[in-house]
C-alpha positions as CSV (number, residue, x, y, z in Angstrom):
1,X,-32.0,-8.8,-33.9
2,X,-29.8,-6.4,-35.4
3,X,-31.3,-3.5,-33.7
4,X,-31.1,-5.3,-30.3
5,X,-27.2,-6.1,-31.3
6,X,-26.8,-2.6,-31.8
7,X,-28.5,-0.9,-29.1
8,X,-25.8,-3.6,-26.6
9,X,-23.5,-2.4,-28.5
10,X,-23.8,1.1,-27.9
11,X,-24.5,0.4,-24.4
12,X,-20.9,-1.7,-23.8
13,X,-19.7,1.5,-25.3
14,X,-20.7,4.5,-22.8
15,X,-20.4,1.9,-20.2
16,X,-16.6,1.6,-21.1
17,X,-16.4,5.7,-21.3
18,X,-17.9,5.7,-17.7
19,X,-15.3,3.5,-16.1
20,X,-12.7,5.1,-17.8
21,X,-13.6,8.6,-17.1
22,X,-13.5,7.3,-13.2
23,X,-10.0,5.6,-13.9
24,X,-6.9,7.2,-13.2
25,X,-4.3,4.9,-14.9
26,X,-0.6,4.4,-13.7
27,X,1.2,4.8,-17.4
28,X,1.4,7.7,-19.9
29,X,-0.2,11.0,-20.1
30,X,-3.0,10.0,-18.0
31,X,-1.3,9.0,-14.7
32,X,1.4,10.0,-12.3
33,X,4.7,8.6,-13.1
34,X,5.8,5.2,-13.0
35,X,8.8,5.2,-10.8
36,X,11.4,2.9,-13.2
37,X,14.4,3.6,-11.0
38,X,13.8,6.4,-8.1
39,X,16.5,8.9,-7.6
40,X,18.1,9.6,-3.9
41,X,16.0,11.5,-2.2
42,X,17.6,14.3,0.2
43,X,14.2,15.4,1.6
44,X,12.5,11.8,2.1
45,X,9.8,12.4,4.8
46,X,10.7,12.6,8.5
47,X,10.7,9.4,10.3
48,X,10.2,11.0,13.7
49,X,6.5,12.2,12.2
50,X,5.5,8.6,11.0
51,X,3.3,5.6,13.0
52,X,1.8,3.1,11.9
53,X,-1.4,1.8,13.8
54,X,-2.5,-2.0,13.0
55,X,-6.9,-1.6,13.3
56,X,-7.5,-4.9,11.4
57,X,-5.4,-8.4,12.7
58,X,-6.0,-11.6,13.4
59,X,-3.3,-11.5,16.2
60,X,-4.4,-9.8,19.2
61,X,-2.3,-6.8,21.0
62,X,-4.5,-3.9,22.5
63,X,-7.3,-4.7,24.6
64,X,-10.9,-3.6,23.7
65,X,-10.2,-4.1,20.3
66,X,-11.6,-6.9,18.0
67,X,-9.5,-9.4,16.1
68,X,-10.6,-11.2,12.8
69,X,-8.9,-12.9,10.1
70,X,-7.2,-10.1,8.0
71,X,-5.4,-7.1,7.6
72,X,-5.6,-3.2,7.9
73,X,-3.4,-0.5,8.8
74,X,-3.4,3.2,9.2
75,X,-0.4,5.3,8.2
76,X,-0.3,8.7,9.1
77,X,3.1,11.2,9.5
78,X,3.0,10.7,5.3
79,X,2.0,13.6,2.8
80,X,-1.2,12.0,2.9
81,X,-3.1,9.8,5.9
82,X,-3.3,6.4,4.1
83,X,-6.0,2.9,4.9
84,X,-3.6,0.3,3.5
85,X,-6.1,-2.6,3.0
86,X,-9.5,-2.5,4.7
87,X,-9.7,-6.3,6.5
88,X,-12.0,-8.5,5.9
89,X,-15.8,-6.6,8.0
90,X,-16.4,-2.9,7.5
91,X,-18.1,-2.2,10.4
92,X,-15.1,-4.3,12.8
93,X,-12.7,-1.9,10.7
94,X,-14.8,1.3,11.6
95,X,-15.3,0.0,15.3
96,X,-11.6,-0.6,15.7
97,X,-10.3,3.0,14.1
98,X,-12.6,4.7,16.1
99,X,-11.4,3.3,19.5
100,X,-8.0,3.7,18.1
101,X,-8.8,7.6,17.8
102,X,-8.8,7.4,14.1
103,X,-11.3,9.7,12.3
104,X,-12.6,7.9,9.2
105,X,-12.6,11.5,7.6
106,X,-9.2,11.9,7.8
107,X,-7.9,9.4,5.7
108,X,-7.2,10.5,1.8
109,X,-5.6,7.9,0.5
110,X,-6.8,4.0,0.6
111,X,-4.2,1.1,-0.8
112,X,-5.3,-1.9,-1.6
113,X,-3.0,-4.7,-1.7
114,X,-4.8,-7.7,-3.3
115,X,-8.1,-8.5,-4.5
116,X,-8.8,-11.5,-1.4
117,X,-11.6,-10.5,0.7
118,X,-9.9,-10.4,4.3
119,X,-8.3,-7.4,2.3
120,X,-10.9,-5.5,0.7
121,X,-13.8,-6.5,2.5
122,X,-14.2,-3.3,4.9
123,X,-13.9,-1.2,1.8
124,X,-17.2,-0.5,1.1
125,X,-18.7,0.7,4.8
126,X,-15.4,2.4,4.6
127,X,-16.4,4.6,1.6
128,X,-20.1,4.5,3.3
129,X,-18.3,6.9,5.7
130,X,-15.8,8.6,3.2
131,X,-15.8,8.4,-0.5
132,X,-13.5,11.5,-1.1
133,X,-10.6,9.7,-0.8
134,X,-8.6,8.3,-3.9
135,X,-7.8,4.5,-4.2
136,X,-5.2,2.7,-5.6
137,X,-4.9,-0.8,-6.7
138,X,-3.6,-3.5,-8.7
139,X,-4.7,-3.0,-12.1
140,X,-5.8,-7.0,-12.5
141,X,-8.2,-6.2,-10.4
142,X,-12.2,-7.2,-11.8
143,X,-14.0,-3.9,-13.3
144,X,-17.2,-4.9,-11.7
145,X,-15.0,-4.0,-8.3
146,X,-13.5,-1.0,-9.8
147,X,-17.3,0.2,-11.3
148,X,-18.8,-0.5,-7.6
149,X,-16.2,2.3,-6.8
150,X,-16.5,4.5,-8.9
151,X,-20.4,4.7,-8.4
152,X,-19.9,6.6,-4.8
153,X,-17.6,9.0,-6.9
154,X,-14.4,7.6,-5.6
155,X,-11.4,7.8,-8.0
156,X,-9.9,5.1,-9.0
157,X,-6.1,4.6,-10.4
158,X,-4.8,1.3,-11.1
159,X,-1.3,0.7,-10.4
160,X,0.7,-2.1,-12.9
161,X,4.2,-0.7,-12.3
162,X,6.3,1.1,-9.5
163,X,4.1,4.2,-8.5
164,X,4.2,7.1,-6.6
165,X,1.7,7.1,-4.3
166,X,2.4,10.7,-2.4
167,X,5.6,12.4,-1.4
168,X,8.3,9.3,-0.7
169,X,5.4,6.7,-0.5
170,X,5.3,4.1,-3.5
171,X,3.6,0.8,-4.4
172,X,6.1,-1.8,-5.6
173,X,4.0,-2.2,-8.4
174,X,1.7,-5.1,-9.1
175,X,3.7,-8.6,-8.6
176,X,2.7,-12.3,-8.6
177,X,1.0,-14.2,-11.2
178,X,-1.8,-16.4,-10.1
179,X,-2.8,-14.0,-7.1
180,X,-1.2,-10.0,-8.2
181,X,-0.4,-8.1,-5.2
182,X,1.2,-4.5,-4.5
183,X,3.5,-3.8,-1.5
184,X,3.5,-0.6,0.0
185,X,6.8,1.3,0.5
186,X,7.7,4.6,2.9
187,X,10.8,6.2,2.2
188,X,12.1,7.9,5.2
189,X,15.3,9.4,6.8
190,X,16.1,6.3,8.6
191,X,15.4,3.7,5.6
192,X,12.6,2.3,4.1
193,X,9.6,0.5,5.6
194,X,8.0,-2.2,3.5
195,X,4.6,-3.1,4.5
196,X,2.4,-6.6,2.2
197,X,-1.0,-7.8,3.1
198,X,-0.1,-11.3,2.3
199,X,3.1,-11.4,0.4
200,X,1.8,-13.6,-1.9
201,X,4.3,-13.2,-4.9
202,X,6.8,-13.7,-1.8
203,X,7.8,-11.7,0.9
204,X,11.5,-11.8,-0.2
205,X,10.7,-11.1,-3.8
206,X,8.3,-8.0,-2.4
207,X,11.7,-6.6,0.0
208,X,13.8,-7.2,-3.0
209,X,11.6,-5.0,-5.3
210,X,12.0,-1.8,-2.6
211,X,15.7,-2.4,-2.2
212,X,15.9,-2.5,-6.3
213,X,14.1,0.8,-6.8
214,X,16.0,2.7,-3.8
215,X,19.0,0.6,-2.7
216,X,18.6,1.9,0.7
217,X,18.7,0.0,3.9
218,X,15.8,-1.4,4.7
219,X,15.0,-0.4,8.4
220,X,11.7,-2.6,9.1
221,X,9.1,-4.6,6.9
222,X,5.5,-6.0,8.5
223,X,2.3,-7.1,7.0
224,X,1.2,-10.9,6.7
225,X,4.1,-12.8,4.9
226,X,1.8,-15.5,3.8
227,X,4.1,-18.3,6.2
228,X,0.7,-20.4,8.0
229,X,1.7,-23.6,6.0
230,X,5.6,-23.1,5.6
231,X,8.0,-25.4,6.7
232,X,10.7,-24.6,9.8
233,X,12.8,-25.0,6.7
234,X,11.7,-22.5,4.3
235,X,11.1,-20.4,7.0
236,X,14.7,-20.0,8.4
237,X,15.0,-19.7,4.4
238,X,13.3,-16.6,4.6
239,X,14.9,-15.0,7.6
240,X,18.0,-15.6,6.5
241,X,17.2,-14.0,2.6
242,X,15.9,-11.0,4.5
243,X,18.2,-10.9,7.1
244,X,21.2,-11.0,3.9
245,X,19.5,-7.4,2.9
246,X,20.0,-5.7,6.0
247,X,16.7,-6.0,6.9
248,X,17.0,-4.3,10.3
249,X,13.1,-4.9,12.1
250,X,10.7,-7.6,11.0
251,X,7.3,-7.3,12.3
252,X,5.0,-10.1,10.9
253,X,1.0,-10.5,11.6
254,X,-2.1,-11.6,10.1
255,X,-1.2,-14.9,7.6
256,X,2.8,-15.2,8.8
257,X,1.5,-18.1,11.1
258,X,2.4,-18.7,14.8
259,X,5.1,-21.0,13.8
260,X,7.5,-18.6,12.3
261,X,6.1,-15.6,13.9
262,X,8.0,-17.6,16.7
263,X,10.9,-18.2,14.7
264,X,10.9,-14.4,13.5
265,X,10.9,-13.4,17.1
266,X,13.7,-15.8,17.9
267,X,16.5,-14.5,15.1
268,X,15.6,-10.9,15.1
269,X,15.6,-10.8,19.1
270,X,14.7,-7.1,19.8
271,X,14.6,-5.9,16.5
272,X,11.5,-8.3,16.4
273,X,8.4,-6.2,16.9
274,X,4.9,-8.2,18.2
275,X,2.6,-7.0,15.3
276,X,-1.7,-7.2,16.3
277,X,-4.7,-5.0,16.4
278,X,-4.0,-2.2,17.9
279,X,-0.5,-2.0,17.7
280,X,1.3,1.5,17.1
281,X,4.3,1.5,15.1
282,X,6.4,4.6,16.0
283,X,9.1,4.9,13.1
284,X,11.0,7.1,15.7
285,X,11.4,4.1,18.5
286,X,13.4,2.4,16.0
287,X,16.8,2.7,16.6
């Protein structure tokens, strides 16, 4: 018995030195820097260089491409080409990047924005193709999906606070309580660009949390806003919140709901943009 005890013992050990060796975390010596309040930045990145191309949605757009329930995006124009989320099927996410004119390989960066599985489910045919890229997210996250990881030699960094992600792209940090979620956030010339998977700690809570760190205007914010069972009520709610902060573009997809993806399109009028798969976001068209 005590020998047994000892020998799990010693194995719980080296199997915690593993996963943290593969760990990057977001606080102290070991990480980047938490972002507590981000200074203007003169030389945020050139908006004319960004797009954003939609390759996992439930809401149709381009034709020839698949939809299914979730959400996945490509951003590239960044210091680094980043996957934010990786839907819900691996091999629908590879199919739609590739007819997109995405190479897998050139992605280095892979954001994840909650643990549900219409978010993370692509991830590991993803890595299948590439595991040199570095992946970011929520700390709350289970190990055993952090270990599976690490295993293909991926890093891993867990992100709990405001984080620099690369040059002028940050996560807002992990939010929510019962389901934790990061937002993504590009800083650019022209304002900042929020993108959620599913806004689950709230969409106006996640917006509030950019304009916090940067009190810049906020020039467009897209993703699923988590809306499906919202009532016309809360809804106009909502606009109206985001439309108080200057939101300038609203581009909701994926869990937002038909309902106030209708009523989205009807107060922002063309500053409404139809978000599906396949769908380019040029940061440059916005005027």
């Amino acid at each position: 018995m005590g020998k047994s005890y000892t020998v799990f013992v010693l194995s719980m050990a080296i199997m915690a030195v593993l996963l943290a060796a593969g760990i990057k975390h977001e606080f102290g010596h070991n990480g980047r820097k938490q972002m507590q309040k981000a200074e203007p930045n003169n030389k945020a990145v050139d908006a004319n260089n960004i797009s954003i191309t939609v390759v996992y949605d439930n809401n149709p757009y381009k034709e020839g491409l698949e939809t299914s329930w979730g959400f996945s995006c490509v951003i590239t124009g960044t210091e680094k080409a980043i996957l934010f989320d990786t839907g819900g099927n691996g091999q629908l996410l590879l199919e739609n990047m590739s007819k997109t004119g995405i190479d897998v390989n050139s992605i280095e960066t892979v954001v994840l924005s909650h643990i549900h599985g219409d978010h993370t489910g692509g991830l590991e045919e993803f890595l299948k193709k590439n595991p040199k890229v570095s992946v970011y997210l929520p700390k709350s996250f289970p190990v055993g999906f952090k270990q599976t990881i690490i295993s293909r030699g991926t890093e891993v960094v867990e992100v709990h606070k405001k984080t620099e992600i690369c040059k002028n792209v940050y996560s807002t940090g992990q939010m929510g309580a019962l389901i934790e979620e990061q937002g993504l956030i590009l800083q650019t010339q022209r304002g900042l660009v929020v993108i959620t998977g599913c806004a689950h700690p709230g969409i106006v809570k996640m917006v509030k949390a950019a304009k916090d760190l940067f009190d810049e205007q906020i020039l467009l914010v897209m993703g699923g806003f988590h809306l499906e069972w919202a009532t016309k009520g809360k809804i106009k709610s909502i606009i109206k919140a985001l439309e108080d902060m200057n939101v300038k573009y609203a581009g909701p997809c994926h869990c937002t709901g038909e309902k106030a993806r209708s009523l989205f399109a009807e107060h922002f009028g063309d500053h409404h943009i139809n978000i599906g798969v396949g769908c380019v976001v040029r940061i440059k068209d916005l005027k």
